[in-house]
N, C-alpha and C positions, 0 to 999 in steps of 0.2 A: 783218139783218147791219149794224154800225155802219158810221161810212164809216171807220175806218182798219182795218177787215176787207176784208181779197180773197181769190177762189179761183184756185185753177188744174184743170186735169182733166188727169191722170198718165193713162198705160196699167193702173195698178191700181186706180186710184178717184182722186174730187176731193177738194182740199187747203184748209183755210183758212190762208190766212199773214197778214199784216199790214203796213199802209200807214206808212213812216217817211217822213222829211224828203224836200222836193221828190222829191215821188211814188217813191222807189223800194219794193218790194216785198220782203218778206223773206219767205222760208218756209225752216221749222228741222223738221229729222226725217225728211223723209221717206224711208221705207223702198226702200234699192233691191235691198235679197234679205231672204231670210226668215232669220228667227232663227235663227244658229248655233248650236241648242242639240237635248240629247237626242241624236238616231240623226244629226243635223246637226251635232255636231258632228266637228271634225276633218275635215270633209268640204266640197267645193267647193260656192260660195254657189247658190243657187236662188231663182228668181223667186219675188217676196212675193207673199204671199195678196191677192188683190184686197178689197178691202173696200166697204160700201155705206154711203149717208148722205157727209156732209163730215167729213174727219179732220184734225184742229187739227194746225196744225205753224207755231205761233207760240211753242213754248219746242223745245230744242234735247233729242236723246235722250243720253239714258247715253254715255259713252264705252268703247270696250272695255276690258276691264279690263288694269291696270297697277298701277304703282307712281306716289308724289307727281314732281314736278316742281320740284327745287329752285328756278331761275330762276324759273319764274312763279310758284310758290307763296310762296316764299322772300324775293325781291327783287320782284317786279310786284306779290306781294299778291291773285294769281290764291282760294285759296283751294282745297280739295280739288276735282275735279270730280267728279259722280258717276258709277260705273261698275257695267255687267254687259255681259252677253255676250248678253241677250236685247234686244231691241232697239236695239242698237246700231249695227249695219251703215245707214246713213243719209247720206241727201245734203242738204245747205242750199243755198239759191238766193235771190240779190240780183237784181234786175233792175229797168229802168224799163218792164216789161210789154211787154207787144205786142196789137196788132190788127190789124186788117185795114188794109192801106195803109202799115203798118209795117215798115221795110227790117229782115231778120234781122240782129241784132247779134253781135259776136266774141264768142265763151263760153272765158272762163278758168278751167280748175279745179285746183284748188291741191292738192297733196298736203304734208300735215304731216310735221315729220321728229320724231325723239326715238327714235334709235338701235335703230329696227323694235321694240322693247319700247315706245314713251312717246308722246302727242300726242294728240289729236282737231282735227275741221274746225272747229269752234265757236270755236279760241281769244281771246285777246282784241286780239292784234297780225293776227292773218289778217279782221278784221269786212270783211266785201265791198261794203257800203253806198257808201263813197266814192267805188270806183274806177267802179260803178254811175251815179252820179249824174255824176262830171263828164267821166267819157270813154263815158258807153251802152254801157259793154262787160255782159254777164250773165255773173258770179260766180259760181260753185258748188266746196262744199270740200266732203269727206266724211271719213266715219270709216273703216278697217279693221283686221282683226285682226292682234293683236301679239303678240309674243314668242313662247311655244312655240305658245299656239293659232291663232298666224299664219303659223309661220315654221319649224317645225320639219319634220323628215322624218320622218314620221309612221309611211311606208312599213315602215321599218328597226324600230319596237316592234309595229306593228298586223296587218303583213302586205300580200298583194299585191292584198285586196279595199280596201286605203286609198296603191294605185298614183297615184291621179290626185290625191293629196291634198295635195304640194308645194306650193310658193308662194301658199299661201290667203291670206295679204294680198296680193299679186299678182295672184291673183286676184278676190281682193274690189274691188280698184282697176280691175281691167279688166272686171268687173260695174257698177261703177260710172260707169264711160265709156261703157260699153251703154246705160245708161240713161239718162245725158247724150244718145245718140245719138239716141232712143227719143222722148224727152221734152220735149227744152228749146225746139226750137222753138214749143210751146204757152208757155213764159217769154217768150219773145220771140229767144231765140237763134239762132241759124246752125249747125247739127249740121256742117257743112263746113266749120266755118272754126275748130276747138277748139285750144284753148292748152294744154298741161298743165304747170304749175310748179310746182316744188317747192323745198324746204328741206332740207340734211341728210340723212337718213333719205330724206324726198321726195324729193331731189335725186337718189340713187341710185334710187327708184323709178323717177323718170322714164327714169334711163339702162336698167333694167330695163325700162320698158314699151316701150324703142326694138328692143330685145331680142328682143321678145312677138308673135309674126308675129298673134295673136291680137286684141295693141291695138293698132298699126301702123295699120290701116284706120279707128281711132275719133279719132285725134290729128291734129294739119295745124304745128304748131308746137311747140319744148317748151325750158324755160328750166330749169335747173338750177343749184341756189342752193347753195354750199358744197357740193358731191353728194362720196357715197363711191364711185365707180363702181366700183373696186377691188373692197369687200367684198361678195364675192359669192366662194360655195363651189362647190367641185366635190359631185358624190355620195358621194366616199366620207367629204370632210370632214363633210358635213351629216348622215352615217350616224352617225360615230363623236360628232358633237351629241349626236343623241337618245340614242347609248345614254350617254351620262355624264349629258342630265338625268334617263334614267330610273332611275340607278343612284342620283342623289342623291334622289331623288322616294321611291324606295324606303326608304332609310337615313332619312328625314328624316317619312315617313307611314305605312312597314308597306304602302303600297300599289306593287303592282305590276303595273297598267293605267292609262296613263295619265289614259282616259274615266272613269276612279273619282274622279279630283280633283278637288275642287275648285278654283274658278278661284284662290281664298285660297291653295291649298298649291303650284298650278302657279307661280304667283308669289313666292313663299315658295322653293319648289326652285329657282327662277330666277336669283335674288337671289344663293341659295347656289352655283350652278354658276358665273355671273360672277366671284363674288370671287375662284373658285379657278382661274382663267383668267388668263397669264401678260399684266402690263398689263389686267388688267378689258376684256379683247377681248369681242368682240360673241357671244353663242353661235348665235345665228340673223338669219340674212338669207337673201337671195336666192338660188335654189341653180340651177345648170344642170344642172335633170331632165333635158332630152331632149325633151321636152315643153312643160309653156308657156316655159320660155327654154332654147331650145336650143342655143344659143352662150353664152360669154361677149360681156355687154353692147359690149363694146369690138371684139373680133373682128367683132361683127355690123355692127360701125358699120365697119368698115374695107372690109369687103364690100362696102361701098354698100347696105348694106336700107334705109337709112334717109336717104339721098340727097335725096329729096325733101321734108324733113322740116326746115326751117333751124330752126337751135337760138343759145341764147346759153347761156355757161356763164361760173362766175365762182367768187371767192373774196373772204372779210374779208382785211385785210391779213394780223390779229394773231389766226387763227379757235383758238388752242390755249393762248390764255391768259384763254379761259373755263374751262377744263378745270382748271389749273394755279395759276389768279390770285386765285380767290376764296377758296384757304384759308389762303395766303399773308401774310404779314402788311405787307409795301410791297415796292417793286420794288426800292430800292435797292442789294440783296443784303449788305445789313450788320447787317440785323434780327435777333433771335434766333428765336421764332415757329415759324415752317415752312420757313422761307428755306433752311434747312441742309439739309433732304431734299429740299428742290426742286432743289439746287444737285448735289445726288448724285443726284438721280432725271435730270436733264442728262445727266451723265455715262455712266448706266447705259445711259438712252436712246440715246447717242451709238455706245458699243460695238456695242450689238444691230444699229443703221441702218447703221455702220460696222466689221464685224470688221475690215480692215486696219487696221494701223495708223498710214500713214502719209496711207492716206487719212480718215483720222479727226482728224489735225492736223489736215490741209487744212480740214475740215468744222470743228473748233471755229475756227480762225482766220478763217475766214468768218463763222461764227456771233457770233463775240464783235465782228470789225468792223461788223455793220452795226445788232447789234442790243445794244451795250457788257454789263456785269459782271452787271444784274441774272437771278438765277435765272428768276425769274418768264419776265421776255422769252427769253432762251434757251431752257427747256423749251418756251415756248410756240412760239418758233419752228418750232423742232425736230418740236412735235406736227401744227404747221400744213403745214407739207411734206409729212409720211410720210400725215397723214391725210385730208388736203384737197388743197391745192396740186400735188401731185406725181400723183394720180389724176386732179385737174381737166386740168389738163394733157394726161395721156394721152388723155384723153375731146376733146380739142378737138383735139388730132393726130391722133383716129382716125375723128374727124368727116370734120376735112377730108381726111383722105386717102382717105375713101369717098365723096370728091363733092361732101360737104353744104356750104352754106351756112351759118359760124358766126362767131357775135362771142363775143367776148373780155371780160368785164371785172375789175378788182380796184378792192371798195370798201374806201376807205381814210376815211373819217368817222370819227372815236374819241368813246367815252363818257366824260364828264366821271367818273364816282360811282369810289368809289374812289380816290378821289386821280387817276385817268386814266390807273392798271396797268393797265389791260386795254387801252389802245388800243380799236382797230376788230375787236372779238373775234365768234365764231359768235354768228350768229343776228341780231345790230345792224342788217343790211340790213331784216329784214321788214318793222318799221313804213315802212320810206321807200316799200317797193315798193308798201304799199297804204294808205300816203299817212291813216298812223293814228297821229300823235304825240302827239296830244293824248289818244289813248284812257288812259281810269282807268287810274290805277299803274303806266304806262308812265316817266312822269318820273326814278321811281326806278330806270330802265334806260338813260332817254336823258339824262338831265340835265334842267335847269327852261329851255334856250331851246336843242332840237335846228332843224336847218337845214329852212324849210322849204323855203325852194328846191331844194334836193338833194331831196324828196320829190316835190314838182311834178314835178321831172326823170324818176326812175327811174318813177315811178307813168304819167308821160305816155310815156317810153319802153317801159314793159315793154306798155303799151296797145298805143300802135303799134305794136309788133310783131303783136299780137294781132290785131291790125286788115290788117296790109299785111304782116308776113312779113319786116320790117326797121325795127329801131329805130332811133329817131331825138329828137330834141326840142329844143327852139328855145335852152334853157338849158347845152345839150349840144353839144361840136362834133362834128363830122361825125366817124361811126362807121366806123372801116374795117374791113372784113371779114377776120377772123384765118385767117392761113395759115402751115404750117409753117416757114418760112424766114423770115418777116419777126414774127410773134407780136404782130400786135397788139392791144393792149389797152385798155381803156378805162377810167381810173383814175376814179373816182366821189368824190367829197368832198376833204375836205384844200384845196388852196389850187387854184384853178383859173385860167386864162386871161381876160384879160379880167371879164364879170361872167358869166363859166361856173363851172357845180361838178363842172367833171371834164374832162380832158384825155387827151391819145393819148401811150402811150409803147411801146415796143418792146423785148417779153421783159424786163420786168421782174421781178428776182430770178435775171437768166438764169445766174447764176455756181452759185446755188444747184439750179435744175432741170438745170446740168448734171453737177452733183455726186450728183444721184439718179438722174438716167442710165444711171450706171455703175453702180447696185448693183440696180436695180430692172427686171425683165423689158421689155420692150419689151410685150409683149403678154401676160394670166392667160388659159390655154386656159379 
């Protein structure tokens, strides 16, 4: 074995990973269920095959199968990743090891977002190397199953022998923290002291896995990053899913079983069912079976299940003018270009969030003072509220009114490219949090000089949390703890206090979250 070779010994056999900068360890792949394939598919994960001899997991596996990724492909320069569905269920691990005499370390594991269809743990803004070497915490990200073969209700085409077979990326995730559980103290980790944060898609995972009275006992902490907590169905929505993807699966392949697809044509059907979806809505996410989430995420959290569990939750400022900004031609809504349907698509947006009509003034006249003429900022605002902002919310009101211990934050850091239409749009936080700016082809997302102090920051606060249950950091002023009546928050970037990158302000936007108040449930059963 060279010396930048190391092993570890899994519950299924020993791993070789490999030795990077000041001693941390990487290991890529390793299997935490058995391949979702054949008589497994459609069906809940199952412990992998043990294996004998040392099994390399110093390159990273397959990702499940999807579609490209415009951002990372597009603008990072990411490059297609490879996908199947066979060896794809897998966990990576950063760590600076452990022995004997070695205090167990805080274990962060990050869930990837891309709208339960798109992501893997591998990415190039998620590398766990950093936050490994300069805070000891042990890093772990994994893959799960997406789109219909993650997310669908399977139940509703297959029958009552594929009952238990909801939320398989839910469940692939909470097989995944088994194994975290199972495991990582041979990395060097602390199975009692787990963080789980996510992005996006993640974000809403996490609010799902609080959910999950099944992951509940594998988590001690959990951060959610832009989360949809919202998008989560009832059973009969998630019914009436599968039968339209099965009906377009049919129209579009002559097959009608879904186990007949391939993963090519399930993707393919997928594609087609989203476009035909009013807004390109999500056609699967999270569903309250009865079973592994037996509440809506939010209800559960209001009960107190998760009481014990402090959380931070947050928002970009500008998270909807990723969505809207990049086919746009400038912000200043005078352009010819795209401007003009973005300008109507505002509008259309408006009605839908607002049928009254005088409460729909109300709502453009807010909209237009705080964020002026251009389409671009409008829509995007408008996106950032219905599908971020106004859910984060609710998820941080129903924290604390079940007890929990939660902070508050809104990052406001903007990306130069673009002329700087996009502001602080989804997704801009993740390099800061793992303190990755310099990673390849990242520049053409953050600009050629992003802030590294704002990274030192969130990367040493999101640690301490991990570490103590309360973030904090010396760049940062003192965090207060968000509660319904006073909303505080903790604004990240932009122009800060003293030589801080981020200061305390109270319900900010609150003119606007009270203007969703009124149209939007207080609680989704």
């Amino acid at each position: 074995m060279s010396a930048s070779e190391v092993t570890a010994l899994t519950t299924s056999g020993r791993v070789r990973g490999e030795r990077l900068r000041a001693g941390v360890e990487r290991y890529l792949g390793i299997p935490y269920a058995a391949d979702p394939v054949g008589a497994s598919r459609f069906r809940p994960p199952a412990r992998p095959d043990a294996w004998s001899g040392v099994r390399d997991a110093r390159t990273a596996s397959p990702a499940p199968p999807q579609g490209p990724d415009p951002l990372l492909e597009n603008v990072v320069g990411t490059g297609r990743v490879a996908t199947d569905e066979a060896g794809s269920l897998t966990v990576n691990v950063w760590t600076l090891g452990g022995g004997s005499g070695t205090a167990p370390r805080p274990v962060m594991v990050w869930v990837h977002g891309g709208g339960y269809v798109q992501g893997y743990g591998h990415q190039v803004w998620t590398e766990g190397a950093r936050l490994a070497e300069r805070y000891g915490v042990v890093v772990v990200s994994f893959n799960y199953r997406l789109g219909a073969l993650g997310w669908m209700y399977v139940a509703e085409l297959l029958g009552d022998a594929y009952a238990g077979s909801a939320n398989l990326g839910l469940q692939d995730q909470i097989a995944a923290l088994t194994w975290v559980r199972d495991n990582i103290a041979r990395f060097g980790g602390d199975p009692g002291r787990v963080t789980v944060f996510g992005e996006s898609a993640g974000g809403g995972s996490v609010a799902a896995l609080l959910g999950a009275p099944a992951a509940r006992p594998l988590l001690h902490r959990a951060v959610l990053q832009s989360p949809p907590p919202r998008e989560v169905q009832s059973v009969d929505e998630a019914r009436k899913a599968a039968r339209a993807f099965a009906d377009v699966l049919l129209e579009q392949t002559g097959l009608d079983d879904v186990r007949d697809a391939t993963a090519d044509q399930l993707l393919a059907a997928q594609d087609v069912l989203t476009a035909r979806l009013p807004g390109r809505a999500l056609p699967f996410m999270p569903v309250v079976d009865g079973a592994v989430l037996p509440l809506h995420p939010l209800r559960a959290l209001r009960n107190g299940s998760c009481a014990h569990i402090p959380v931070i939750a947050g928002t970009t400022e500008h998270e909807g003018r990723l969505f809207v900004g990049l086919g746009a031609d400038d912000g200043s809504g005078e352009g010819s270009g795209e401007d003009g349907s973005v300008g109507d698509g505002f509008e259309a947006a408006l009605a839908a969030a607002f049928p009254d009509a005088d409460r729909r003034d109300r709502a453009r006249a807010i909209y237009q003072a705080q964020e002026g003429s251009s389409p671009v900022a409008l829509l995007g605002a408008l996106v950032t509220d219905r599908l971020f902002r106004e859910p984060t919310d609710a998820f941080l009101e129903a924290a604390a009114e079940g007890g929990g211990r939660v902070w508050a934050y809104l990052f406001r850091e903007t990306t130069p490219v673009l002329g700087g239409r996009l502001g602080s749009p989804h997704t801009l936080e993740i390099p800061y949090v793992f303190d990755v700016l310099d990673a390849p082809g990242l520049d053409a997302w953050l600009g050629d000089a992003p802030e590294q102090r704002l990274a030192d920051a969130m990367s040493g606060a999101w640690t301490q949390f991990a570490r103590e249950g309360a973030p904090g950091h010396r760049l940062l002023p003192s965090w207060p703890r968000f509660t319904a009546d006073r909303r505080a928050t903790l604004l990240l970037g932009g122009t800060g206090e003293d030589d801080r990158v981020g200061r305390v302000a109270f319900d900010p936007f609150g003119d606007r979250r009270l203007l969703w108040s009124e149209t939007t449930p207080q609680m989704t059963e």
